[in-house]
RODO-2510 file (C-alpha; in nm, 4 decimals, decimal comma):
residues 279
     n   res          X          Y          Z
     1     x    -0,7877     0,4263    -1,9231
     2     x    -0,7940     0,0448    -2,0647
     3     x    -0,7154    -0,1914    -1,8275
     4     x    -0,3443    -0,2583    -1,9352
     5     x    -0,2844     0,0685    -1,8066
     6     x    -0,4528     0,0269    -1,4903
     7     x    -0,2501    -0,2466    -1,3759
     8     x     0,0612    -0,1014    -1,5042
     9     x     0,0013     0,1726    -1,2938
    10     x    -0,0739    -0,0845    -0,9596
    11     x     0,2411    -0,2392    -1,0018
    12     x     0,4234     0,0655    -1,0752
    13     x     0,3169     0,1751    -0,7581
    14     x     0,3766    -0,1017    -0,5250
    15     x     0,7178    -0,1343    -0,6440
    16     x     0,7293     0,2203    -0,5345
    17     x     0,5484     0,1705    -0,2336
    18     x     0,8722     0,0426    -0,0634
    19     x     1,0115     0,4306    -0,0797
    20     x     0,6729     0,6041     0,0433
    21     x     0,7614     0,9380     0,1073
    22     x     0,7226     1,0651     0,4676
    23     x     0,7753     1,3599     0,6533
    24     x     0,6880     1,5242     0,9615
    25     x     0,3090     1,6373     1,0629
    26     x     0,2602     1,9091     0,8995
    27     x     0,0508     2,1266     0,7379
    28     x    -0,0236     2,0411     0,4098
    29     x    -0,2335     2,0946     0,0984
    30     x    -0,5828     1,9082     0,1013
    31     x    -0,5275     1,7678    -0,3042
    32     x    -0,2944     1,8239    -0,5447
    33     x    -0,2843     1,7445    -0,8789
    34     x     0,0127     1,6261    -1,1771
    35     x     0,1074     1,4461    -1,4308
    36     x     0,4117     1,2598    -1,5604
    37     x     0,5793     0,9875    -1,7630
    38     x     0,7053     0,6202    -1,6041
    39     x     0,9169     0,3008    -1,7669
    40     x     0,8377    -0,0125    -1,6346
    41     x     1,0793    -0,3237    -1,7444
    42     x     0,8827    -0,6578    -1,6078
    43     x     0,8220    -1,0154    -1,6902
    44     x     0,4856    -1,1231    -1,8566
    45     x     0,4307    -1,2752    -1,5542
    46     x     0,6411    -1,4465    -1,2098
    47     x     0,8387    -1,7356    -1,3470
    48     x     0,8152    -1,6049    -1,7171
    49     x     1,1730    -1,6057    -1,9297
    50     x     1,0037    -1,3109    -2,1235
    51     x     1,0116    -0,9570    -2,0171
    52     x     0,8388    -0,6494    -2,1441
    53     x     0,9205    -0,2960    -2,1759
    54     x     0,6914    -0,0091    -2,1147
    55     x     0,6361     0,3526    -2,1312
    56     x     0,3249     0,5388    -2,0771
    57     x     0,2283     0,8817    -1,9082
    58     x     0,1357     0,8447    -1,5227
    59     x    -0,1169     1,1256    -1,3551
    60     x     0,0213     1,2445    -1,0102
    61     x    -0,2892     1,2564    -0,7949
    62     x    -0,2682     1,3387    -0,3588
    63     x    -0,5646     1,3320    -0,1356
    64     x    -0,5527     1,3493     0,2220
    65     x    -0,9171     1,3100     0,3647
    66     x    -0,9386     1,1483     0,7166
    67     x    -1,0434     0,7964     0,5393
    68     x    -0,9868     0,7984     0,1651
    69     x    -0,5998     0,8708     0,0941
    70     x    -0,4842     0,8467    -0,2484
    71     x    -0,0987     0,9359    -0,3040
    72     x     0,2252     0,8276    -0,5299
    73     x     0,2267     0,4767    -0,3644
    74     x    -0,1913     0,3737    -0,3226
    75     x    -0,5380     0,4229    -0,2818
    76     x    -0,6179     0,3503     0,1023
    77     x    -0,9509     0,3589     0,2944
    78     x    -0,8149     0,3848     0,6183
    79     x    -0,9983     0,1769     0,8340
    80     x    -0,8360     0,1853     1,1893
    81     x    -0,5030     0,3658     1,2987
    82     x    -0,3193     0,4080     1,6410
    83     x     0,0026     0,4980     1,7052
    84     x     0,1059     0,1787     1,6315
    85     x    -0,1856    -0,0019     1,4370
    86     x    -0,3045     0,0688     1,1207
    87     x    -0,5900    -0,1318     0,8971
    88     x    -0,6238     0,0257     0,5416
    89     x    -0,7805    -0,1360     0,2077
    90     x    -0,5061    -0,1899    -0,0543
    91     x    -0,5389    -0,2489    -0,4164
    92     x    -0,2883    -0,4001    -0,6993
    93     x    -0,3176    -0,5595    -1,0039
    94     x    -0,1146    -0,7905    -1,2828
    95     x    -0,1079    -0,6826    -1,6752
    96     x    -0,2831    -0,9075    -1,9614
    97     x    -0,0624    -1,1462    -2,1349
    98     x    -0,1002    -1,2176    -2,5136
    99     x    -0,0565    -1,6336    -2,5113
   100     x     0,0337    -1,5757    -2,8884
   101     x     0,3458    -1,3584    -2,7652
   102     x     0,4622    -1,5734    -2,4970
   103     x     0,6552    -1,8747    -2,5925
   104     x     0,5308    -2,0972    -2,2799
   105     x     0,2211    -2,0138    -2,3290
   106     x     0,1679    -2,0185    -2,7162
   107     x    -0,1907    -2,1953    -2,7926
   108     x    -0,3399    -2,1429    -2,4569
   109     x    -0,5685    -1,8916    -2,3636
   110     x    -0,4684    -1,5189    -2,2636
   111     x    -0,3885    -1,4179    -1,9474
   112     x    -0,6351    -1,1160    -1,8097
   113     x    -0,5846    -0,8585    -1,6271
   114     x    -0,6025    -0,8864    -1,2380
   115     x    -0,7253    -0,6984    -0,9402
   116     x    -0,6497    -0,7225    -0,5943
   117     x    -0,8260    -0,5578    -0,3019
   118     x    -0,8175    -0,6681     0,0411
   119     x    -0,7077    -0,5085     0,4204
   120     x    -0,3873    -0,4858     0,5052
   121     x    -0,2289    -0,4409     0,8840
   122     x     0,0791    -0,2192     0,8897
   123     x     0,2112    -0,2979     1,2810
   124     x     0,5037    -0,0204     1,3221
   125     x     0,7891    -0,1644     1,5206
   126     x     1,0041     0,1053     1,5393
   127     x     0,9796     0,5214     1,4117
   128     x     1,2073     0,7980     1,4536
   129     x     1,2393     1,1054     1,2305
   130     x     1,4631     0,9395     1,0217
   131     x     1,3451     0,5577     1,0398
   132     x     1,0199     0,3417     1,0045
   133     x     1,0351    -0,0233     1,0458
   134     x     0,6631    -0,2109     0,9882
   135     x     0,5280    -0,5214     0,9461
   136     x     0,2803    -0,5486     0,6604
   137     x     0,0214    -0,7858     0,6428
   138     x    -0,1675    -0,7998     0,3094
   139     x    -0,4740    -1,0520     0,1840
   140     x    -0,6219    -0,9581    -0,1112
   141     x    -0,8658    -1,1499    -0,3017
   142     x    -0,8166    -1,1663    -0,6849
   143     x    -1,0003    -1,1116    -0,9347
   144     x    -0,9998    -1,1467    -1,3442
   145     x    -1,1360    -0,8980    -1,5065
   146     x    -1,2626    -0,9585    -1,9348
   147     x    -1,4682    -0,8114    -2,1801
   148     x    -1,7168    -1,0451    -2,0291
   149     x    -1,7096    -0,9026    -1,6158
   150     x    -1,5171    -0,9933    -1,3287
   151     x    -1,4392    -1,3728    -1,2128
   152     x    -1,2870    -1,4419    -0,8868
   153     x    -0,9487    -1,6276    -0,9345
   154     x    -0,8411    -1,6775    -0,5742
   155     x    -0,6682    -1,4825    -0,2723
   156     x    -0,2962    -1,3778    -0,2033
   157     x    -0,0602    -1,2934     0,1429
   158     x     0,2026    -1,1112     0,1219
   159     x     0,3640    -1,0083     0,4826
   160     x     0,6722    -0,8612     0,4331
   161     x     0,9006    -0,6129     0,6690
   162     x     0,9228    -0,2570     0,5650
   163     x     1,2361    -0,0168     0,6007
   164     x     1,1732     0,3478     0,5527
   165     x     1,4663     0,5764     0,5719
   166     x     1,4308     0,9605     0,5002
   167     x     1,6746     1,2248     0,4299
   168     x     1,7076     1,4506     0,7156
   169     x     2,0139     1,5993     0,5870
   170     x     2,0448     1,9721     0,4119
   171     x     1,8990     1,8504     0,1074
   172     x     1,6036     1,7136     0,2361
   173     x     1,2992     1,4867     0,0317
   174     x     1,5289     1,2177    -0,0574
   175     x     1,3235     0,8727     0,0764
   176     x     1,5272     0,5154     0,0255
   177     x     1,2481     0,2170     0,1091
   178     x     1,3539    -0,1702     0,1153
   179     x     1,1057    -0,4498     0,1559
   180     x     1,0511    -0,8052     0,1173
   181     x     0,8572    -1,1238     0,2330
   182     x     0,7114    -1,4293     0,1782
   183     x     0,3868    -1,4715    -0,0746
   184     x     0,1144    -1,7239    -0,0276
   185     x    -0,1666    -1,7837    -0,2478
   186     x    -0,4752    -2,0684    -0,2530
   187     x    -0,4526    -2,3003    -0,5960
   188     x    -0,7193    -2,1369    -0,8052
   189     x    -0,4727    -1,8309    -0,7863
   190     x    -0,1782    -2,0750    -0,8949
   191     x    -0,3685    -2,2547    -1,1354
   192     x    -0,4869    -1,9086    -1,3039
   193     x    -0,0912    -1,8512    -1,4307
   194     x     0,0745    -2,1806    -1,3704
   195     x    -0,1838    -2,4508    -1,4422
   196     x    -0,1952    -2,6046    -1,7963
   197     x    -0,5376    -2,8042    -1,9206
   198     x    -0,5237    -3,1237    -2,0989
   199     x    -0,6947    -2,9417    -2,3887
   200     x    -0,3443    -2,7288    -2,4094
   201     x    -0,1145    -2,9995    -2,3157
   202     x     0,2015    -3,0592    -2,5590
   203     x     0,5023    -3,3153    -2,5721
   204     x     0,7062    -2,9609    -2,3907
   205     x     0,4136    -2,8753    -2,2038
   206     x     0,2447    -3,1488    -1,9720
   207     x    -0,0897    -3,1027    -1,8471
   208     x    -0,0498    -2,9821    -1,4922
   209     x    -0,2833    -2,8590    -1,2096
   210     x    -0,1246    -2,6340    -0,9357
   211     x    -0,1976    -2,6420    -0,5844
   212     x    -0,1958    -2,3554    -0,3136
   213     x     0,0702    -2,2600    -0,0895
   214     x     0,4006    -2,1271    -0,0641
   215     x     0,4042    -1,8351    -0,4042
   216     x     0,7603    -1,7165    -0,4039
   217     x     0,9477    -1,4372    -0,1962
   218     x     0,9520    -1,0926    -0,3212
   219     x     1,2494    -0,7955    -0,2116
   220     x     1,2225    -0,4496    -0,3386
   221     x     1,4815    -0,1119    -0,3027
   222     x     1,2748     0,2044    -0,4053
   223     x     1,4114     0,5860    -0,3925
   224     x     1,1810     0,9078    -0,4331
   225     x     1,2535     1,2634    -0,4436
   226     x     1,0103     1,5565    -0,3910
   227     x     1,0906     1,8859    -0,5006
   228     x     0,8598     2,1996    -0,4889
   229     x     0,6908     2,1053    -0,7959
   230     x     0,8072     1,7789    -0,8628
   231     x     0,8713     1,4157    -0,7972
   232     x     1,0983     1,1603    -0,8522
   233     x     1,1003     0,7139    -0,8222
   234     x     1,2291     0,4632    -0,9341
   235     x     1,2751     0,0957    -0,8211
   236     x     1,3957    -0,2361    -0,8412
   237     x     1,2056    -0,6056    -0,7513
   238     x     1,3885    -0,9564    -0,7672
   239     x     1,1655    -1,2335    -0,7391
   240     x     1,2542    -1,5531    -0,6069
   241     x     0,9978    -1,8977    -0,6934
   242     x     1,2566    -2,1251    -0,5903
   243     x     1,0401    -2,4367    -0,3681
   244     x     0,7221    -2,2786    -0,4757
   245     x     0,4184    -2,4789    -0,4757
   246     x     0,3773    -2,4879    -0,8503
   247     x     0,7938    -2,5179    -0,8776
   248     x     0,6851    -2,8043    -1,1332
   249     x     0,4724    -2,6182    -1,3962
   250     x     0,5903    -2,6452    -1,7443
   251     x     0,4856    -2,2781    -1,7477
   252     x     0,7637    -2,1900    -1,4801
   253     x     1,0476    -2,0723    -1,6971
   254     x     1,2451    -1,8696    -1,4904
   255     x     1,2674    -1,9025    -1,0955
   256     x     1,5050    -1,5469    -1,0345
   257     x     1,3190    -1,2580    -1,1778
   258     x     1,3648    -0,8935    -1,1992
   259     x     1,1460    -0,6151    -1,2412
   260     x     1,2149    -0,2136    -1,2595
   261     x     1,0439     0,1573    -1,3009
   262     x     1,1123     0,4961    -1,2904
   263     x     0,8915     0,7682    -1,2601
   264     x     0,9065     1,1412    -1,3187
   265     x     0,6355     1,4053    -1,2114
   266     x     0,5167     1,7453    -1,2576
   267     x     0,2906     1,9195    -0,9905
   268     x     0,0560     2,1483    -1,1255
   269     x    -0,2099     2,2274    -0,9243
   270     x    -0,2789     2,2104    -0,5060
   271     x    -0,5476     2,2974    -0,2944
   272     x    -0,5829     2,6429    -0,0966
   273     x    -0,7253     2,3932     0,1949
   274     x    -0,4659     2,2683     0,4376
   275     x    -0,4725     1,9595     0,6338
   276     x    -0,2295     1,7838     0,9092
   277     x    -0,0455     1,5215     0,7552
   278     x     0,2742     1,3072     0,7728
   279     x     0,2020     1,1676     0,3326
***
């Protein structure tokens, strides 16, 4: 899988993440195993006036071992939990941008690909067999990733409050998840999508070095479905840069931006091994 897929898939699945699925403790199988197809409509990147539109197969892949959990929303290595606490490692990632494509961004060089990995602490405030309210805490350091290796290009926060609301009705799977928060990021991070060098500096497009701090403020509505052998997701993501720290970057086109996926899955495959679980 090339990297442009790999990232497509992280932010497929953090705009998801908002409707995680969740049920009662139950037994449940060990692994299971699908595949599927998603869309993805997003910008090149926050602040960009140019979107992009993308379809590509997704695989469907559940594990639920006691540390490593891997399911429609994440990969977690579950580092701590309570009944109220949990610590996990999180992971995400941004797509490449072709300068060459990109209007703002036409003679500079291209954007890589990103990862982000870092803890995150989930603090539940309230849970009820319908509802989950949480507190999410996120820092992930970033990284670029080339043809060359990996280069570090900073860290991001992003605590945000977390609504879960499940189906408890007759027709039961039906998961509706909103979110949203604040982001904050140091000002290599900035300066990796929003800074312009004086070697790329135009008469439309000033030289300018960002600083860190206040990134933006993210909100996102997800809705899944699970049926016996299938699932169902889609979601929607409006990003607001409005008194960002790099609000004055020539490469800031847009400061209300939308982004938007749907996914559609087909189990094929579980484990005869059973396991308590609420994923």
């Amino acid at each position: 899988m090339n990297y442009h897929r790999l990232c497509l898939l992280f932010i497929l699945a953090v705009g998801f993440d908002a409707g995680a699925a969740r049920a009662e403790q139950a037994l449940r199988p060990l692994w299971e195993l699908g595949v599927g197809a998603a869309a993805l409509s997003m910008p090149d990147y926050r602040g960009s006036d140019e979107q992009g539109a993308y379809f590509f197969p997704i695989p469907y892949v559940i594990y639920r071992g006691e540390v490593l959990k891997v399911d429609r929303e994440k990969i977690r290595g579950l580092l701590f939990k309570t009944e109220r606490l949990e610590l996990d490692l999180s992971l995400n990632g941004s797509v490449p941008v072709r300068s060459k494509d990109n209007g703002a961004r036409e003679g500079m060089p291209n954007l890589d690909p990103t990862i982000e990995l870092g803890p995150q602490l989930k603090v539940r405030i309230f849970d009820s067999e319908k509802y989950r309210f949480e507190l999410q805490l996120p820092w992930r350091g970033v990284a670029a990733i080339d043809g060359g290796g990996v280069r570090s290009v900073g860290w991001l926060a992003n605590p945000m409050l977390n609504l879960d609301i499940k189906d408890t009705g007759p027709d039961k799977g039906w998961n509706l998840g909103i979110s949203g928060g604040p982001l904050w990021a140091d000002a290599r991070y900035h300066d990796y999508f929003y800074g312009v060098d004086a070697a790329y500096a135009t008469p439309q497009r000033p030289a300018y070095q960002a600083s860190g701090g206040y990134s933006g403020t993210q909100f996102t509505v997800a809705m899944s479905k699970r049926y016996q052998k299938m699932w169902l997701g889609a979601f929607v993501r409006a990003n607001d840069l409005h008194g960002t720290a790099f609000e004055d970057s020539p490469l800031l086109r847009d400061k209300t931006s939308y982004m938007a996926g749907f996914g559609v899955s087909w189990v094929f495959a579980q484990s005869e091994q059973k396991v308590m679980s609420d994923d």
